[in-house]
Every structure is written in structure tokens, then in C-alpha cells.
SEKOL-740160 format. One line per 2 residues: for each residue x, y, z of C-alpha. Coordinates in Angstrom, 2 decimals. Each point is the difference from the previous one (the first is absolute). Example, Ala and Ser with C-alpha at 12.3 -4.5 7.8 and 13.67 -1.06 7.14 Angstrom:
12.30:-4.50:7.80 ~ 1.37:3.44:-0.66;
This chain:
20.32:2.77:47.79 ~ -3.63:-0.45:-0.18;
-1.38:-2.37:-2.60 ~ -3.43:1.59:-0.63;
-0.07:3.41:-1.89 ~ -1.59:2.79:1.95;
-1.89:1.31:-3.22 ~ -3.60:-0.32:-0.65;
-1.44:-2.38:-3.11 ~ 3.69:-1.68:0.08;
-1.08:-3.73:0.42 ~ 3.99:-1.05:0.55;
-0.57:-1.66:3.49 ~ -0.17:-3.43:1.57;
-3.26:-0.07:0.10 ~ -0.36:0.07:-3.48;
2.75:-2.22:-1.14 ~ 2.52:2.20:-0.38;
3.40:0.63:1.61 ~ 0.90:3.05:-1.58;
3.89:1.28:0.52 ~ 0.04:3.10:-2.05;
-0.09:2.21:2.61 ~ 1.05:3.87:0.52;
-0.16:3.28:1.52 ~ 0.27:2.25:-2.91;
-2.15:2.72:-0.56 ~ 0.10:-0.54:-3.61;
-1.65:-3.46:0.56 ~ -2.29:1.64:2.58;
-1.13:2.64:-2.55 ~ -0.71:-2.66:-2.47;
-2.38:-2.00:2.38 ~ -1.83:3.03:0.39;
-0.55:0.20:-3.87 ~ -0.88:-3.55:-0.26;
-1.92:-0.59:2.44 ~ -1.94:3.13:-0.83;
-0.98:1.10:3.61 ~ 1.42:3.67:0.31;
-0.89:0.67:3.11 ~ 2.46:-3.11:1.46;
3.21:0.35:0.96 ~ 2.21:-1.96:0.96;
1.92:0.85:3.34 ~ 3.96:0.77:0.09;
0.32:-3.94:1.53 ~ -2.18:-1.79:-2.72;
1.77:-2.72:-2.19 ~ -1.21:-0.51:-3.14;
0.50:-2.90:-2.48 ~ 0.54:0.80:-3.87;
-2.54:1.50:-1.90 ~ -0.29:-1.05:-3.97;
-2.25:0.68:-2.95 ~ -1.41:-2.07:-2.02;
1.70:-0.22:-3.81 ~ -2.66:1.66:-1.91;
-0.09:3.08:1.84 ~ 4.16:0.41:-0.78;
1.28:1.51:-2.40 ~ 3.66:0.71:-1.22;
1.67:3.14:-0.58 ~ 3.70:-1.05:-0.31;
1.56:-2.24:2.50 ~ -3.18:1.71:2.56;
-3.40:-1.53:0.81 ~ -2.46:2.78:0.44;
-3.87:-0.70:0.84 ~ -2.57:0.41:-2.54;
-1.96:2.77:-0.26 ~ -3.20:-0.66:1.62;
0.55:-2.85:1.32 ~ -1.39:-1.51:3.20;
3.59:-2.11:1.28 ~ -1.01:-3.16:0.99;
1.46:-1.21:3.70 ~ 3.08:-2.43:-0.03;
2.23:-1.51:2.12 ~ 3.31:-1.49:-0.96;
0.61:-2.61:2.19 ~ 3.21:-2.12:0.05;
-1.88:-3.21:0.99 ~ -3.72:-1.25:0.26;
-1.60:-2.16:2.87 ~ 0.19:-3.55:-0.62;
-3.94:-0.22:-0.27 ~ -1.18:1.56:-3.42;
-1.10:3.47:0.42 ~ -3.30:1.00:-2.19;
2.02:0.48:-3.00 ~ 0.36:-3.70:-0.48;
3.99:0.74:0.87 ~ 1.73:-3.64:-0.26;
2.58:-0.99:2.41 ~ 2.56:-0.86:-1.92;
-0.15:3.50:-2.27 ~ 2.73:2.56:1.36;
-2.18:3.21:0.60 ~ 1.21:2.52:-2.45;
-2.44:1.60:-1.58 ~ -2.97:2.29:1.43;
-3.35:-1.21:1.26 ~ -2.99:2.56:-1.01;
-2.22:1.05:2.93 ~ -3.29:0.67:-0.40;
-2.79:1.28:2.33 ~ -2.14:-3.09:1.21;
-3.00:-1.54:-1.60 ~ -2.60:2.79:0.83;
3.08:2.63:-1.64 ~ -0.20:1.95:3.25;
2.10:0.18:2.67 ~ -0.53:-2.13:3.00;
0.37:1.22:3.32 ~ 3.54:-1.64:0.39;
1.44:1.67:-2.93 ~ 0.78:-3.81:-1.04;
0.34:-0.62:-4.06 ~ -0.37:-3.23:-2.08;
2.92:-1.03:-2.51 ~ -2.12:-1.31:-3.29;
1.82:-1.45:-3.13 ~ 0.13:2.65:-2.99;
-1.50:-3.23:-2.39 ~ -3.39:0.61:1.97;
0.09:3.68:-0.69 ~ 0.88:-0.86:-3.80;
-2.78:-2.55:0.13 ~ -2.87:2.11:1.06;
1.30:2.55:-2.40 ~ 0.24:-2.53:-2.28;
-3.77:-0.90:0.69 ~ -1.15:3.67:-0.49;
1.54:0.70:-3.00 ~ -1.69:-3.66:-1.43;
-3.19:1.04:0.96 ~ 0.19:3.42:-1.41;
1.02:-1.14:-3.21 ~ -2.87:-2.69:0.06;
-2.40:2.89:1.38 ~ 1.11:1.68:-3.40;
-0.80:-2.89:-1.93 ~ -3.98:-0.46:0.77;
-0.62:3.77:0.47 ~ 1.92:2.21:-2.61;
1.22:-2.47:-2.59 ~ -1.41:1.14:-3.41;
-2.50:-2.36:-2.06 ~ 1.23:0.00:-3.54;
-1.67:-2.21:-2.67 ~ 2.53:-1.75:-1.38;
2.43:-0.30:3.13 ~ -0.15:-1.81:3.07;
2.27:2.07:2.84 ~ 0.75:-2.68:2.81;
2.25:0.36:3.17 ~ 1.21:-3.72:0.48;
2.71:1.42:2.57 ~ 0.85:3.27:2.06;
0.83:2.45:-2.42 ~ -0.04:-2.28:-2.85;
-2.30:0.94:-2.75 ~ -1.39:-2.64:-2.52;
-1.46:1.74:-3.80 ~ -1.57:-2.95:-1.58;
-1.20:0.70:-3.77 ~ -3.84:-0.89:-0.07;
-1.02:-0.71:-3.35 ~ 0.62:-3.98:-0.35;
-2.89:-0.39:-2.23 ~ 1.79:2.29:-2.54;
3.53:-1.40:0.73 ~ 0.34:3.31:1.95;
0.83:1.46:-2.57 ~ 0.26:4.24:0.05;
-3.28:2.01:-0.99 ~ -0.47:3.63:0.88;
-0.88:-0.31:3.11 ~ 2.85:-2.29:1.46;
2.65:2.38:-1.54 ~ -1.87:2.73:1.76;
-0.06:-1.78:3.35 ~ 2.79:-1.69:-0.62;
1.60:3.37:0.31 ~ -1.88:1.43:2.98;
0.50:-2.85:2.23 ~ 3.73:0.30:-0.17;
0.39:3.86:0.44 ~ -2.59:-0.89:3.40;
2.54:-3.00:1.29 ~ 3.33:2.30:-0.80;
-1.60:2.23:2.27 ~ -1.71:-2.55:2.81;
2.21:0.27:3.16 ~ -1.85:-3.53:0.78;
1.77:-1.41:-3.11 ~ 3.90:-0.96:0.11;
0.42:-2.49:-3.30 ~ -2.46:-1.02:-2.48;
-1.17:-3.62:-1.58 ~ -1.64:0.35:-3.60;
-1.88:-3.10:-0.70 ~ -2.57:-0.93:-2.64;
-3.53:-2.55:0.57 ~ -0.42:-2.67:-2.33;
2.11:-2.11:-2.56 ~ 2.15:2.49:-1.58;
1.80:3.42:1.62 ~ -1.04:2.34:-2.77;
-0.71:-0.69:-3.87 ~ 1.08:3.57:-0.93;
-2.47:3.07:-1.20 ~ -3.83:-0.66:-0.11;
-0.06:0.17:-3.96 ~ -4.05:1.54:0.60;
1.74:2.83:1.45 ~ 2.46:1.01:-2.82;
-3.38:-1.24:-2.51 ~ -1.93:3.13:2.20;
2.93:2.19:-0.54 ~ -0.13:-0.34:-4.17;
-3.87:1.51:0.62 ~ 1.35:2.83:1.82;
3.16:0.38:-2.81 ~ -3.04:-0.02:-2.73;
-1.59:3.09:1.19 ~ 3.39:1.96:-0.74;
0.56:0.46:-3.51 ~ 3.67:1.33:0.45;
2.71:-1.72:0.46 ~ 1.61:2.43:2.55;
-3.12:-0.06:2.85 ~ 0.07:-3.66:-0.70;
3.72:-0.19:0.91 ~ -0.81:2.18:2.71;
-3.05:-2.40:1.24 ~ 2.45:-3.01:-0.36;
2.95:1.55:1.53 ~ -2.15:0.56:3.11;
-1.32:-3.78:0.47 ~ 3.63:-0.91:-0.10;
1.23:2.77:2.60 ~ -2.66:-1.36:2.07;
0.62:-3.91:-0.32 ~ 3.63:0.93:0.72;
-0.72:1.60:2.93 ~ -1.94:-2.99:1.28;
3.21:-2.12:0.28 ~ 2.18:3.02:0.88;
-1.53:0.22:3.39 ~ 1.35:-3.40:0.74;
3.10:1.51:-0.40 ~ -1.02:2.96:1.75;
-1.27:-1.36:3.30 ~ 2.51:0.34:2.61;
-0.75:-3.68:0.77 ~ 1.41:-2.79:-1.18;
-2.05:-2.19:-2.58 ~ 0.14:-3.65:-0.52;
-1.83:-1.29:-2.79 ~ -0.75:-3.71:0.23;
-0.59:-1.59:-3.68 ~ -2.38:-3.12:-0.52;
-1.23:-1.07:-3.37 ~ 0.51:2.42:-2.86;
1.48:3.32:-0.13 ~ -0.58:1.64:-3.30;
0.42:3.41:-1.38 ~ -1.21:3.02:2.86;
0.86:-2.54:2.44 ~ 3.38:-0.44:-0.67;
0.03:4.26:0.13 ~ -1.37:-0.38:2.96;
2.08:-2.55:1.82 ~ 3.08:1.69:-1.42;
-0.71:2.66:1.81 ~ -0.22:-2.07:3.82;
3.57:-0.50:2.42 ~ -0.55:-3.25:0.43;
-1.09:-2.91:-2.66 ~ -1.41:-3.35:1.27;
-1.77:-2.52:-2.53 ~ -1.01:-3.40:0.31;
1.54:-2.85:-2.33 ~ -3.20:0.32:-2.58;
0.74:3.53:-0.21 ~ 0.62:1.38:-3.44;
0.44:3.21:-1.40 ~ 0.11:1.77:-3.33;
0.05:3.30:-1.13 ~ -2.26:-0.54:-2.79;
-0.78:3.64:-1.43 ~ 1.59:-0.59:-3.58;
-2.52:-2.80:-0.83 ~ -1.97:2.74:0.24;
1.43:2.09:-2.24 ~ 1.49:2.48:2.51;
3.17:1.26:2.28 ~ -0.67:-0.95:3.78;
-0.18:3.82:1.64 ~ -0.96:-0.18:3.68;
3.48:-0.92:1.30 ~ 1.01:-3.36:-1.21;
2.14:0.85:-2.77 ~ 1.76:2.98:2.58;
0.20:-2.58:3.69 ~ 0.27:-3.48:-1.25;
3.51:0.79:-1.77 ~ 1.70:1.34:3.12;
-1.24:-2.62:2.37 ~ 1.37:-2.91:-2.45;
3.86:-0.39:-1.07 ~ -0.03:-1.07:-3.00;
-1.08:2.74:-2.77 ~ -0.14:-3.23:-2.95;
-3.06:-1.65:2.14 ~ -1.98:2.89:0.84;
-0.07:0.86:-4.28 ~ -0.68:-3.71:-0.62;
-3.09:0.33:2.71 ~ -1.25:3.26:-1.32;
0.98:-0.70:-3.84 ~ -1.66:-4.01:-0.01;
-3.07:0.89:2.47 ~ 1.25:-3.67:0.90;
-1.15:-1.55:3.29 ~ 2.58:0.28:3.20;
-0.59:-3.16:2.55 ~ 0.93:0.96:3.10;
2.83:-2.25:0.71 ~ 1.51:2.17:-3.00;
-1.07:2.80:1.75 ~ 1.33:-1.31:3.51;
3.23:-0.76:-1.56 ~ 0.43:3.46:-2.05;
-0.78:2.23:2.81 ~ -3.28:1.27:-0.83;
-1.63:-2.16:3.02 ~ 1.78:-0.91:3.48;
-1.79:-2.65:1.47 ~ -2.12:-2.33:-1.65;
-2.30:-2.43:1.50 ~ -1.69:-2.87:0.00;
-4.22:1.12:-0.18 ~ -1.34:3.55:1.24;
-0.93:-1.07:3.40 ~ 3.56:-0.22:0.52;
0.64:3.07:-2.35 ~ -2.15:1.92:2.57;
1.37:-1.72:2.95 ~ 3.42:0.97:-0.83;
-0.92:3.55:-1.07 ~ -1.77:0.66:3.12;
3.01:-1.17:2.02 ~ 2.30:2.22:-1.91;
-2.19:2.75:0.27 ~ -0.32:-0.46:3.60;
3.47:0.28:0.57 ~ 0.81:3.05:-1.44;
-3.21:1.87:1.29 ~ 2.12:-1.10:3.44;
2.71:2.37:-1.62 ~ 0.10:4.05:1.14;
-1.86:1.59:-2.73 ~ 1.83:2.76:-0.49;
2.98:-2.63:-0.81 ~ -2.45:-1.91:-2.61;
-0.93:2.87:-1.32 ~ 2.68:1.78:-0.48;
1.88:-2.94:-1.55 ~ -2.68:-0.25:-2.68;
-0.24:3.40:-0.57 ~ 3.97:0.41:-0.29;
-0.38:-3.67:-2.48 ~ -2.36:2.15:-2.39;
2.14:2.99:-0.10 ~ 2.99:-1.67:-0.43;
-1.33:-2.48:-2.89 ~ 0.07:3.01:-2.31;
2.65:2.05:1.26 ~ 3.55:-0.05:-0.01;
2.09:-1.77:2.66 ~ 1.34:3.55:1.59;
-3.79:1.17:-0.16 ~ -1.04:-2.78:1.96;
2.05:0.38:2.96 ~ -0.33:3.94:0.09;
-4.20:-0.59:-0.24 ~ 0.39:-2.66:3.31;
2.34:1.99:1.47 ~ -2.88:3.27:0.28;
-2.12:-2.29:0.58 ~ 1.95:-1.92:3.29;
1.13:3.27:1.46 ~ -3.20:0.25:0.94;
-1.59:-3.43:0.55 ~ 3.74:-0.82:2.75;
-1.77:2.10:2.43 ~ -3.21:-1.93:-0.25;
-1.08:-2.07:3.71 ~ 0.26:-3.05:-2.67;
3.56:-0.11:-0.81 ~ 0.71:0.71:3.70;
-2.10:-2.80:1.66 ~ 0.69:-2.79:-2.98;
4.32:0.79:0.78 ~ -1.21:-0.29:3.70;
-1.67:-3.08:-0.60 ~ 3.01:-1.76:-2.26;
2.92:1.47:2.25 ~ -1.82:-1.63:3.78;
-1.00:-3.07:-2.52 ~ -3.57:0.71:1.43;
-3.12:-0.79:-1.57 ~ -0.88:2.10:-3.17;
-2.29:3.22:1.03 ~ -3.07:0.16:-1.03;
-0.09:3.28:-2.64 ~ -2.71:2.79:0.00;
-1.97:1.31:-3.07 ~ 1.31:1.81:-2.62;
């Protein structure tokens, strides 16, 4: 038996480092050379031997107990051997690893075939690197060259698809005028939909994270109520302020990313709306909050009094925080649920955040974001709801390359793949 393999682009020989003893005559095998290789004009003669042909994972797909190629898929060139050459092959193959799993081939450095028909075996991290490297740069690229300007938010990309939404007002305690609510809501419809953005950091500048509605702004709202005479257009007038401050924090919720709020200083009034609204709540250990509307002499009504109940568990403190207007520390805060993680100063707050972030912007995003999505739905529906909303939704989102190559990834032990946009 001959112990090189008669087909072109198969680098299974000696000189290459291999001693390949998969070898056959069937036409089967032959047939799938010829797709492979993707030369249709060679075939191989009646005598040839060929060695096993595989593809590589991502371009299989189940159907049963079958593995059928993917549709458009250019197969990738394999060779299954039973044991490597004592000297390491390109593929960084160590000696003492038994040889059962598939090397990837790929054309040589120039990605043209040499005159030899001879392939180089490359590891599939340096693949996942350089698409690693793209995808960084495009998301940077996004960052200096279509990122909006807003007035009273900073937009910052401290990582690959990590998006930072600092609150820019620390000379008014950044607290919530017109204009932030506005932008406030227009920069978060813009992320939800930013394939360059996987999770979300909300941040504020200065001493404290937010000290609640600009009271200038509600003072400019009584001049507009005083050119209405009836009480019905004012209602009307007030009514739509509220709708709109509502659906400021709403498209926290909304965005199909995942939002971690990270709390220094005081959090007062609107800012407690808005943080209830986040995934994910971070504070440092000066970090206080209060929902301070009835020392004003009103009901809070953009979303504390309807979020901050069903992300606590006990009913009695939530009344004694709304009823009292009292201060909450954030050890109380840490230790009640409210909060998950408190630390030390921001620059660790931040640190921490960041790596968090990081880590689940590594995640598939159709995972992430169907997993928040199916966390919203289910928050307000029943149990039996819940599972029949992810249930449409998965039937769908099984099929998707992400699910296939993350199961590939976990079954071979392999490092994680590297996920395209969504």
C-alpha cells in the first residue's frame, strides 16, 4: 500500500509530516476529492488510493443521525490520519497528543495555489484572531466616524462591541432637563439597533450618578400649563411630558442589549427610574439611592414605582423606600437585591463593569439577546406564556450558524468561536 495519497491539494505525505493510513479505493471517496478539492476537470484513475476526506465542523450540519454539507459551503480539505510525524507539523501538533481530531487546510500564504498543489495546516485561533481583529477595528472605525454627538452624553467604546453612555451634566448633578430625556431616548433606540454594539455600560461624570429631574425644566413646563386655561388641554399637555419621560427609560428596556448601570454617589428620583430600568446594577460603596418624588409632593411615574417592586423580594421594603423617601446605602441595597456587586471606588466600579461587559459581548448575540428579550417578556407574563413566547422564538434562532458553531466549539472543547454581527 502506498503511503502518499494520489490526490491533488492532499498534503498527507512524508514530506510534509504526515503518515497518513486512511487509505481506499472507493469511488465514493474518489467523488468526494473531486468536490473538495474543487478541480472538475481531475480525475482520479481506476488505480488511485485516496486517504479520507473530512469537513470542517461548521460547514456540518445534522439532519437525524446524518451529516449533510451546508448549503453553500466551500468544504475545507482534511485528512484523518491515525498518527502524526514525530516532528510538529505546522499546526503546532504536540507529540504526545493522540491525533483525533481534523487539521484545517488552507491555501498557502499568497491564498493561491502553488504549483505543487501543496497546502499549509494553520490553527483555527489565528483565523479567530484576525477575525477577531476586524471586527475590533470596525467597531472602533464606528466609534470616531458615525457615533452621534449629543450634549449631555458622552458615547465611548472602551472595548469591542462594548458601548459606554456617560451622563454629561456634572455641573448640574446630571440631573434630567429636556434635552437629556430627549437624547437620552435617541441614543438607546441607535445602540439597540448598532450591529457594532453587543452590551451596554451606563455611567455618569462627576460626584453623583444622577440627582433626579432638572426642577428648571418642570418650572418651564408651569409657563407652558399657564397658557391653557382648561383643565382638560392641560391634562393633555402634562400627560404628554410624562409619555415622553417614560419612554426615555423604556428604551433601556427596549434595547436588545444588555444594560449595566454602574451607580457612584447619589441616585435620586429619575435616576432611580432610570437605573431600574438597566439588566445589570453595579454601584460603588458611597452609592446611595432614594426615590425621593413624595418630598415633592408627587407619585414617582416613569417606571420606579412599576420595575423596582419586581426586581426586589420583599414588598414591606420597597413601601418603606417609596412611602419614607428615606435614603438606601448601598450595602442595604447590596444585601436586598437591588445591587449585585458593590465596590470599593468607581475606578474599580468601571474596571469591573468593563470586564463583565466584555465577557458577555464574547457571548453569540443572538443567545444574549434573546435571553433578555425572553427575561422582559417573561417578567410580566405568566409562567406557561413564557416558555410558549421562547419557544417561537428558538424554533427559529436553533437553526442559526451561532448555536451550531458555539455546540461545536463546547462538544471538541475547542476554543470559543468568534460570533458575527447581528
Amino acid at each position: 500500500m502506498p503511503t502518499t495519497c494520489s490526490a491533488p491539494r492532499c498534503t498527507n505525505s512524508n514530506k510534509d509530516g504526515y503518515c497518513c493510513t486512511m487509505f481506499a479505493q472507493d469511488p465514493k471517496l474518489k467523488q468526494k476529492w473531486i468536490d473538495a478539492a474543487g478541480i472538475p476537470d481531475w480525475k482520479p484513475s481506476k488505480s488511485a488510493v485516496l486517504c479520507e476526506v473530512h469537513f470542517h465542523s461548521s460547514e456540518l450540519f445534522r439532519v437525524g443521525s446524518k451529516k449533510l454539507i451546508r448549503k453553500g459551503a466551500i468544504p475545507s480539505l482534511f485528512c484523518k490520519c491515525q498518527q502524526p510525524m514525530k516532528r510538529k507539523s505546522l499546526a503546532e501538533i504536540q507529540p504526545e497528543q493522540q491525533y483525533n481530531e481534523s487539521i484545517e487546510f488552507l491555501p498557502h500564504k499568497k491564498i493561491e495555489l502553488r504549483n505543487d498543489h501543496s497546502y499549509v495546516a494553520v490553527e483555527n485561533s489565528e483565523k479567530q484572531e484576525k477575525k477577531r481583529y476586524l471586527q475590533a477595528a470596525s467597531a472602533l472605525r464606528y466609534c470616531t466616524e458615525m457615533s452621534p454627538t449629543y450634549k449631555t452624553l458622552v458615547v465611548t467604546i472602551p472595548k469591542p462591541f462594548v458601548y459606554m453612555v456617560k451622563l454629561n451634566r456634572p455641573e448640574k448633578l446630571n440631573a434630567m432637563n429636556p434635552t437629556m430625556w430627549k437624547e437620552f431616548k435617541e441614543c438607546f433606540e441607535g445602540l439597540s439597533m448598532n450591529p457594532d454594539c453587543r452590551v451596554v455600560i451606563l455611567s455618569a461624570a462627576g460626584k453623583t450618578f444622577c440627582a433626579g429631574i432638572d426642577l428648571q425644566g418642570v418650572m418651564d413646563m408651569g409657563q407652558s400649563l399657564a397658557e391653557h386655561e382648561d383643565i382638560a388641554r392641560r391634562s393633555k399637555l402634562i400627560e404628554s411630558k410624562i409619555k415622553a419621560y417614560q419612554d426615555s427609560f423604556t428604551a433601556i428596556e427596549k434595547c436588545s442589549k444588555p444594560v449595566i448601570a454602574v451607580i457612584h454617589g447619589a441616585c435620586i428620583g429619575a435616576g432611580m427610574d432610570m437605573i431600574s430600568a438597566a439588566d445589570i446594577r453595579y454601584a460603588s460603596s458611597n452609592a446611595y439611592f432614594q426615590i425621593k418624588e413624595l418630598d415633592i409632593g408627587m407619585a414617582a411615574d416613569v417606571g420606579t414605582l412599576q420595575r423596582f417592586p419586581k426586581i426586589m423580594g420583599s414588598d414591606s421594603l420597597v413601601r418603606e423606600l417609596v412611602y419614607t423617601a428615606r435614603k438606601y446605602p448601598a450595602a442595604e441595597a447590596l444585601e436586598s437585591g437591588f445591587i449585585s456587586r458593590m465596590l470599593d471606588n468607581e475606578e474599580s466600579l468601571l474596571n469591573k463593569s468593563i470586564e463583565v461587559a466584555e465577557d458577555i459581548a464574547s457571548k453569540s448575540p443572538v443567545a444574549v439577546q434573546g435571553s433578555k428579550m425572553s427575561l422582559v417578556y417573561s417578567r410580566d407574563h405568566s409562567v406557561q406564556e413564557g416558555l410558549d413566547h421562547i419557544a417561537m422564538h428558538n424554533k427559529a434562532m436553533l437553526q442559526s450558524e451561532d448555536f451550531l458553531n458555539a455546540a461545536m466549539a463546547q462538544a471538541v472543547k475547542g476554543d470559543p468561536p468568534i460570533f458575527s454581527k447581528l
